[in-house]
N, C-alpha and C positions, 0 to 999 in steps of 0.2 A: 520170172523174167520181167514181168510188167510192174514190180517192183523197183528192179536194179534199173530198168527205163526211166522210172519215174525220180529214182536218190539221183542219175547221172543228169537229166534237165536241171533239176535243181539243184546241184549241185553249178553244173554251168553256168544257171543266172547266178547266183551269190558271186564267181568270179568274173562275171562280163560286169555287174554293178560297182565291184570293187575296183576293177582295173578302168572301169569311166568314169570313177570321181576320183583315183587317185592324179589322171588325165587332166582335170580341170583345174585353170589357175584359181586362185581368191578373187573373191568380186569387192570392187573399190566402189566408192561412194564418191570419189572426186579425187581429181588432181589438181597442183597448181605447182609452178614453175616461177620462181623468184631466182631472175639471171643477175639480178644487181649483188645479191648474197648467196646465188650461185648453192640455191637450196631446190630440193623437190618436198614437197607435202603430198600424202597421200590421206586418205579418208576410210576408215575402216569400221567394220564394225567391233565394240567390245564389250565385254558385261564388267569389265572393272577393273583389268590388270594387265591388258596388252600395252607391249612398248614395242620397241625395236629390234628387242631381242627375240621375240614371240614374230619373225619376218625371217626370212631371209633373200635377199637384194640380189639379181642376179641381171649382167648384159651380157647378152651374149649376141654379135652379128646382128647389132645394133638395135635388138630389140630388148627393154625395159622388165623384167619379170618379179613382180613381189609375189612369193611363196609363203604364206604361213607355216612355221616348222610347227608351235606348238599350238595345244588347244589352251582357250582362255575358261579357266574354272570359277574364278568368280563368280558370284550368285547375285548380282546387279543387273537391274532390268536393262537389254541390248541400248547400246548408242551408239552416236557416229563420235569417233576419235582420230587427232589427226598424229600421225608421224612424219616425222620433220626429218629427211637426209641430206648432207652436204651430196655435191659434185663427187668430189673426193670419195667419199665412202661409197657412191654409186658406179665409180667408173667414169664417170662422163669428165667431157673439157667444154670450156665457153665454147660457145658458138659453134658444137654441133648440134647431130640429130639423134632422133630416136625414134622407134613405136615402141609403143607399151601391148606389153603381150596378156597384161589380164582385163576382163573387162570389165566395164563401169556401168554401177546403176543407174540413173537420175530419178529419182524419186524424194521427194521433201514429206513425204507420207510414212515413210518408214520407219525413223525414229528421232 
């Protein structure tokens, strides 16, 4: 008994870890907001082969969400890399709003 106690706890964390980091957005390294070319940059971290396609961009009820779909396998020591999205491809029109639903680090220490 005090075995099947002990497989079913642990058994519970591995699923309460798994379902609170699948929960969590990507953490961004910076944004910027160019309305004259009507682009978003974001700042990400990657070891050598993240682009655009390794994201995926989502608005929804006016909030901003970048989701990494894939892992970046590259073996290049981490850096900050920026990706470039139109309006267009984001969903947005001039001169509105948004939040951005993932969060941002500020550190110049990290790589």
């Amino acid at each position: 008994m005090k075995k099947l106690f002990v497989f079913l706890l642990f058994f519970l964390l591995i699923a309460w870890i798994c379902m609170s980091h699948a929960a969590m957005e990507d953490v961004l390294f910076g944004i910027s907001i160019n309305s004259e070319a009507g682009t978003v940059s974001i700042d990400v971290s990657s070891t050598g082969c993240t682009d655009k396609s390794y994201y995926n961009a989502a608005l929804e009820s006016n909030i901003l969400t970048f989701k990494r779909i894939r892992r970046d396998e590259c073996k290049a020591m981490p850096r900050r890399h920026t990706l470039v999205y139109t309006f267009a491809e984001l969903g947005l029109k001039r001169n509105s709003h948004f939040q951005l639903g993932n969060p941002i680090v500020i550190s110049d220490n990290f790589f």
